[in-house]
TORPA-73590 format. One record per residue: residue in three letters; y, x, z of N, C-alpha, C in turn. Coordinates in steps of 0.1 Angstrom, whole numbers. Example, Ala and Ser with C-alpha at 12.3 -4.5 7.8 and 13.67 -1.06 7.14 Angstrom:
SITE  type    n_y    n_x    n_z   ca_y   ca_x   ca_z    c_y    c_x    c_z
SITE   ALA    -57    132     78    -45    123     78    -33    132     78
SITE   SER    -22    128     71    -11    137     71      0    129     79
This chain:
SITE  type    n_y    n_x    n_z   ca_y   ca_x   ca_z    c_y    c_x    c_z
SITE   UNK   1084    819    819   1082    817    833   1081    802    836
SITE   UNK   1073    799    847   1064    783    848   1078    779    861
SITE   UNK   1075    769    856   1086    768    870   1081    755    881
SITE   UNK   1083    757    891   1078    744    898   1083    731    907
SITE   UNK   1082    719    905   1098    712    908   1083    699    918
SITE   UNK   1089    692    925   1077    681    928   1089    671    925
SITE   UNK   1079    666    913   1087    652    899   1075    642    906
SITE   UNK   1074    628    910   1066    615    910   1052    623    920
SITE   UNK   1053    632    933   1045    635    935   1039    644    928
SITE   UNK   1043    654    919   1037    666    910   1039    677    919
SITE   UNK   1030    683    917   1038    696    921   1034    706    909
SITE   UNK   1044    716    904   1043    719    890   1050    735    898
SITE   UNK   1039    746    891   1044    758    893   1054    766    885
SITE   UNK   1064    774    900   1073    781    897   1072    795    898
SITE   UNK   1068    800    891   1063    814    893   1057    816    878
SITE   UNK   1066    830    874   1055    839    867   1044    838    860
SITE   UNK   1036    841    875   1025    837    883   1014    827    882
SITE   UNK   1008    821    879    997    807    888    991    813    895
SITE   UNK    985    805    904    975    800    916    965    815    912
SITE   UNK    960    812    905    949    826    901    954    843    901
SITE   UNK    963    841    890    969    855    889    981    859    905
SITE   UNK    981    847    914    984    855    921    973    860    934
SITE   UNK    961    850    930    956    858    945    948    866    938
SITE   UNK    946    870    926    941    884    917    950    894    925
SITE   UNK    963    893    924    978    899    928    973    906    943
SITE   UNK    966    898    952    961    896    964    953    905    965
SITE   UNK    941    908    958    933    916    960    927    907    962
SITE   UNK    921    892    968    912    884    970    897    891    964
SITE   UNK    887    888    969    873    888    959    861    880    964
SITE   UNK    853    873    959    841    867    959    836    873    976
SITE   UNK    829    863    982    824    867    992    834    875   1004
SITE   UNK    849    881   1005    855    879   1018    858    867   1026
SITE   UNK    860    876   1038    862    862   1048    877    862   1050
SITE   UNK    887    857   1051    902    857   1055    907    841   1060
SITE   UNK    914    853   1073    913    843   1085    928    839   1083
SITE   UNK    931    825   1080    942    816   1079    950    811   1094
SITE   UNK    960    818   1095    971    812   1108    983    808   1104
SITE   UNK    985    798   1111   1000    793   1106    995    779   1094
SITE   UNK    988    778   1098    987    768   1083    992    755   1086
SITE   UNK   1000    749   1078   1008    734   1079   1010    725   1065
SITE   UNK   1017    717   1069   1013    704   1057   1023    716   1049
SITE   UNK   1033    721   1052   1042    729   1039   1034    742   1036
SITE   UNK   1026    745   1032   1020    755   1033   1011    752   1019
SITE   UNK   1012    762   1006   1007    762    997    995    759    992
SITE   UNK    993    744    992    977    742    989    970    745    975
SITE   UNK    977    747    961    972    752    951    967    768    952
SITE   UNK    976    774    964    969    790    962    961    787    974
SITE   UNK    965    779    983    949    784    992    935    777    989
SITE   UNK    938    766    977    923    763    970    920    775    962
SITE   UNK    928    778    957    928    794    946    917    808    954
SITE   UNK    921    810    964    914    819    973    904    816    979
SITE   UNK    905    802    981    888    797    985    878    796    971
SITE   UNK    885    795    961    876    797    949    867    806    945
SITE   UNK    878    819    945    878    831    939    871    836    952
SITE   UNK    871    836    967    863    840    976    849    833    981
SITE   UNK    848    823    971    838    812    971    834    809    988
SITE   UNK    846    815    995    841    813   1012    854    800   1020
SITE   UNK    851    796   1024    862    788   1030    870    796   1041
SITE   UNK    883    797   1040    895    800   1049    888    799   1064
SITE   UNK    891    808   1069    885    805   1086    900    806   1097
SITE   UNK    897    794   1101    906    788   1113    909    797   1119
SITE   UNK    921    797   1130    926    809   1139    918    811   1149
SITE   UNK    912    797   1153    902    800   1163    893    808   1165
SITE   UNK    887    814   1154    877    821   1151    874    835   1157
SITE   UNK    865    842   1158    864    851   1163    854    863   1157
SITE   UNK    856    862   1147    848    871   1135    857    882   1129
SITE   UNK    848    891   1123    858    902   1119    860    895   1102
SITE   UNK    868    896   1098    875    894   1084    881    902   1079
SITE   UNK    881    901   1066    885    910   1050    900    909   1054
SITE   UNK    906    898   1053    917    899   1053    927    887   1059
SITE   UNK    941    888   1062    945    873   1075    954    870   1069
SITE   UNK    959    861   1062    963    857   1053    979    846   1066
SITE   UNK    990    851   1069    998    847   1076   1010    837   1076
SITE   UNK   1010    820   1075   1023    812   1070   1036    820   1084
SITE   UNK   1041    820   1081   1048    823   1091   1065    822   1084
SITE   UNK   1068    813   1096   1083    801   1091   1094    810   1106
SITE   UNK   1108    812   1105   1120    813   1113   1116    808   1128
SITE   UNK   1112    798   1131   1112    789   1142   1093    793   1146
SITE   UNK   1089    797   1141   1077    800   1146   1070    811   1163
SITE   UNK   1083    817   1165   1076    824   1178   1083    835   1172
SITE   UNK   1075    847   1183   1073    862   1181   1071    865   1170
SITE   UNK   1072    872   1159   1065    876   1147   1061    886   1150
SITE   UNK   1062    899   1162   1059    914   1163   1043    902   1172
SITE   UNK   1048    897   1181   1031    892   1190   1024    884   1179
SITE   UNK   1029    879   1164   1018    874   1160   1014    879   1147
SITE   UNK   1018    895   1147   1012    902   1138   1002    911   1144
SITE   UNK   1003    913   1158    993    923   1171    982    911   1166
SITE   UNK    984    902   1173    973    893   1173    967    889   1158
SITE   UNK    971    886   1146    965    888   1131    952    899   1130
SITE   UNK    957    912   1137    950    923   1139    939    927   1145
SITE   UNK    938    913   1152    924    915   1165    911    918   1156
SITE   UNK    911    904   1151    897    903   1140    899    909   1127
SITE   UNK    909    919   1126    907    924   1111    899    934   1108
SITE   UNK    893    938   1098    889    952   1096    896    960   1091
SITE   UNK    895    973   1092    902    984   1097    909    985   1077
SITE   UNK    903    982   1072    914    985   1057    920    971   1053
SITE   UNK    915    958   1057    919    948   1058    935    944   1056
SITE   UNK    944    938   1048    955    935   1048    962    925   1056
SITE   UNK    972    921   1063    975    914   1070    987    905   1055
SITE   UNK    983    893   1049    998    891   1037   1005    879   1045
SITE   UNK   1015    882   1050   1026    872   1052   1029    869   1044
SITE   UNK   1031    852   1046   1036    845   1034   1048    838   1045
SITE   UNK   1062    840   1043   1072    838   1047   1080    829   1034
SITE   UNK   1086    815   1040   1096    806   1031   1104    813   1023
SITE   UNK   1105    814   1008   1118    819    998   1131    815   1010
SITE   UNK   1143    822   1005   1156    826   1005   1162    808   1004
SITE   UNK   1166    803   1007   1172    789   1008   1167    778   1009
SITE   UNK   1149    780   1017   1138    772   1024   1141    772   1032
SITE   UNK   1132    754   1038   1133    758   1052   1132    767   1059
SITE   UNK   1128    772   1070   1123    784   1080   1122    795   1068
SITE   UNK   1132    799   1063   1130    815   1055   1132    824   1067
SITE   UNK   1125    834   1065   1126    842   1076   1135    861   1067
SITE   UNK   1142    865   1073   1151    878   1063   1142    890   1063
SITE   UNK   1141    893   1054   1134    904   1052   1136    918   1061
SITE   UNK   1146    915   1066   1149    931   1080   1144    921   1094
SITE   UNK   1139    911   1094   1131    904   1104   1116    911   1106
SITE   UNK   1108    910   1093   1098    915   1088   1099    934   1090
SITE   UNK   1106    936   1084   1108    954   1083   1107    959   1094
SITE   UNK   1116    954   1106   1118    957   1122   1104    950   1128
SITE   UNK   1099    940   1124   1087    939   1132   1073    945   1128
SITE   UNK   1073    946   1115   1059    954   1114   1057    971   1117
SITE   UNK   1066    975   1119   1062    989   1125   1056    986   1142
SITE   UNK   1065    979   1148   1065    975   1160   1050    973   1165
SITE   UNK   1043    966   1152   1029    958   1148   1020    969   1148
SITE   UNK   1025    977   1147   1017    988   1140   1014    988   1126
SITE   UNK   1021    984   1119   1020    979   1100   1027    986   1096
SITE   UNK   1024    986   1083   1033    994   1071   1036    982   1060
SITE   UNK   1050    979   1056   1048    970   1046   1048    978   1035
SITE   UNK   1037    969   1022   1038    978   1013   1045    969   1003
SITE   UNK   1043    963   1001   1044    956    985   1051    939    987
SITE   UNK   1062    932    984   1064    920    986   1065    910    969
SITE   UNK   1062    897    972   1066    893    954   1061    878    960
SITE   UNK   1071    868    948   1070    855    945   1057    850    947
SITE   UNK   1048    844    955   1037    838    952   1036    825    951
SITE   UNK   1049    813    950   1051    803    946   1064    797    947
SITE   UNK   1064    786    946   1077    780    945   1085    780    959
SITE   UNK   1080    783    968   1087    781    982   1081    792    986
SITE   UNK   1073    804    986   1070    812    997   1067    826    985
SITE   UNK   1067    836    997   1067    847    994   1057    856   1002
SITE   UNK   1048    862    989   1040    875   1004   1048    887   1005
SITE   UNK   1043    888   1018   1040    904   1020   1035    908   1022
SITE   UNK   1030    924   1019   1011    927   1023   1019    939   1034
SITE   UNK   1009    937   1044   1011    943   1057   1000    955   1059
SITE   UNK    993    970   1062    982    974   1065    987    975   1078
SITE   UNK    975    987   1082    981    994   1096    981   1006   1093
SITE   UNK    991   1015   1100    999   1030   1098    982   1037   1099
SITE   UNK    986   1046   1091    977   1059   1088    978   1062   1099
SITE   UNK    964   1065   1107    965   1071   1119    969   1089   1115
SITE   UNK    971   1099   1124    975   1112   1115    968   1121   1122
């Protein structure tokens, strides 16, 4: 297991995981579009060069107004509503599209508790499916929307 510490300005991976095998993890692929909100200076820059790689597309701003593959969410404790800013994630998504929050590890800043997330994505209309380490400070979660019945 890699571990990741920032030594003289390094930043050295902690995870499993690298940059690659986790947005493989992601389901990422060549040519989607995924629409980046929440993005800040604390916010994972080895995996979101990693998905602009492997998507050969550049991350599209929140501003945007396009339908996208998938919305890729930083989302920190102190940030707002999380039920109004997973509605809104939703607008421009396509209908099999993932919504992955990436929420601060457990003794980060702004960690947000995982029954924060559980209580708000039904709310969202989401299903959470799957959560896991995607680096040294943050964690996804992949979000869809409920099977209509």
């Amino acid at each position: 297991m890699r571990e990741i510490e920032k030594m003289s300005g390094l930043l050295l991976v902690n995870s499993a995981l690298g940059p690659t095998a986790v947005v493989e993890k992601l389901g990422f692929k060549k040519d989607q579009l995924i629409l980046e909100v929440g993005q800040a200076d604390d916010c994972d820059n080895l995996l979101r060069d990693e998905i602009q790689k492997i998507t050969q597309t550049n991350l599209i701003a929140e501003e945007a107004q396009e339908v996208v593959d998938a919305v890729i969410l930083w989302w920190r404790e102190d940030d707002g509503d999380l039920i109004d800013e997973l509605v809104d994630a939703q607008t421009y998504l396509s209908e099999e599209g993932p919504v992955w929050l990436f929420t601060p590890k457990a003794g980060r800043k702004g960690h947000v508790e995982p029954a924060d997330i559980q209580d708000a994505a039904p709310t969202a209309g989401l299903t959470q499916t799957v959560s896991f380490p995607a680096s040294a400070d943050w964690t996804a979660t992949r979000l869809v929307a409920r099977k209509k019945k």
